[in-house]
C-alpha positions as CSV (number, residue, x, y, z in Angstrom):
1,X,69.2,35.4,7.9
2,X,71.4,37.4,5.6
3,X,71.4,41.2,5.2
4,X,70.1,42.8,2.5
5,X,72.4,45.0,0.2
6,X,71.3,49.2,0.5
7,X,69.4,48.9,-2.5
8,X,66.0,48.7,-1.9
9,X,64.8,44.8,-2.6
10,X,62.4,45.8,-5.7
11,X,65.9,47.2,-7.4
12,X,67.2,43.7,-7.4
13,X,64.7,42.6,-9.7
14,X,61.2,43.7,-10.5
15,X,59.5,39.9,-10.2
16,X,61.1,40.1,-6.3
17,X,60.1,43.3,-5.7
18,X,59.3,44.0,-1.7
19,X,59.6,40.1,-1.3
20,X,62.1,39.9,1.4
21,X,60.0,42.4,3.8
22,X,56.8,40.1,3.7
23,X,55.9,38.0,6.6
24,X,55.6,33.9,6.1
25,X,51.0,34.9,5.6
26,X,51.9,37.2,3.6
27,X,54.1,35.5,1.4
28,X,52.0,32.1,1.2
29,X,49.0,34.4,0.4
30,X,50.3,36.1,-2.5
31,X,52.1,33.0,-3.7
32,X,48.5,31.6,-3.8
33,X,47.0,34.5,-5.8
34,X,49.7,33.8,-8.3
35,X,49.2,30.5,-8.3
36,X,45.3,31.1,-9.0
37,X,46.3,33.3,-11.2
38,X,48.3,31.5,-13.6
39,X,46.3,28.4,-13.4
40,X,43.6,30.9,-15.2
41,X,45.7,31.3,-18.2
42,X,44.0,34.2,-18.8
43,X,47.5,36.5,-19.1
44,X,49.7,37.4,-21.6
45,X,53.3,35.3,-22.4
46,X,55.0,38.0,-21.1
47,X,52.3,38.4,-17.8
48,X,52.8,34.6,-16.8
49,X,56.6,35.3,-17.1
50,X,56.4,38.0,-14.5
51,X,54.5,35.9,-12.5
52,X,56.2,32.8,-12.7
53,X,58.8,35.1,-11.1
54,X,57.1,36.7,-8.6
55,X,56.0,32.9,-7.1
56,X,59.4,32.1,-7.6
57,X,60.4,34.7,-5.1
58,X,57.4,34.2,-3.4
59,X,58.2,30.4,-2.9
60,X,62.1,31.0,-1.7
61,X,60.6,33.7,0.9
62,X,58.2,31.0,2.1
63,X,61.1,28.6,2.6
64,X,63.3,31.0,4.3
65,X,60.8,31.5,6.9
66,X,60.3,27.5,7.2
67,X,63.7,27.3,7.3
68,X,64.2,29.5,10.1
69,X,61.6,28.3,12.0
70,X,62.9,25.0,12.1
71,X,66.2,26.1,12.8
72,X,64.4,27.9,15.9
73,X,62.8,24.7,17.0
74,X,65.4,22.7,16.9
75,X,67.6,25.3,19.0
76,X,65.0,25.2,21.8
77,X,65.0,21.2,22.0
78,X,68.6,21.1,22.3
79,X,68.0,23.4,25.3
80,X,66.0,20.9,26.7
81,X,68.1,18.1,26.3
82,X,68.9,16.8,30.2
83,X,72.7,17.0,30.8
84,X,73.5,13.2,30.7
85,X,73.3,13.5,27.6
86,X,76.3,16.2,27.3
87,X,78.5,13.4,27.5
């Protein structure tokens, strides 16, 4: 995965803020309390903005992980792959 710039991750924007330090649970989870909570439609314009860009961020933190994780899997069956296949 990329670095991350110095500047702490909730300087980037306030709707990713502390995104990029949450584990895949993590992530999901919150993504789901969002969800939950916009599905209410109990928040302001301006709230259901914010959160639409928190899930946003939540949801491209959610991908990286998958991402990665496939990327990891698919790295350790190409290990396993017998030689006569090599060519």
């Amino acid at each position: 995965m990329a670095s991350t710039p110095s500047t702490s991750p909730a300087s980037a924007s306030p709707a990713s803020g502390g995104v990029a330090e949450l584990s895949y649970e993590q992530a999901r989870d919150e993504l789901i309390r969002v969800v939950n909570e916009l599905e209410q439609g109990s928040s302001t314009l301006e709230q259901s903005l914010a959160l639409w860009e928190r899930g946003e961020a939540l949801a491209r933190r959610c991908e990286e992980w998958l991402i990665g994780a496939k990327a990891r899997l698919d790295a350790a069956r190409s290990a396993q792959l017998p030689d006569s296949t090599k060519g």
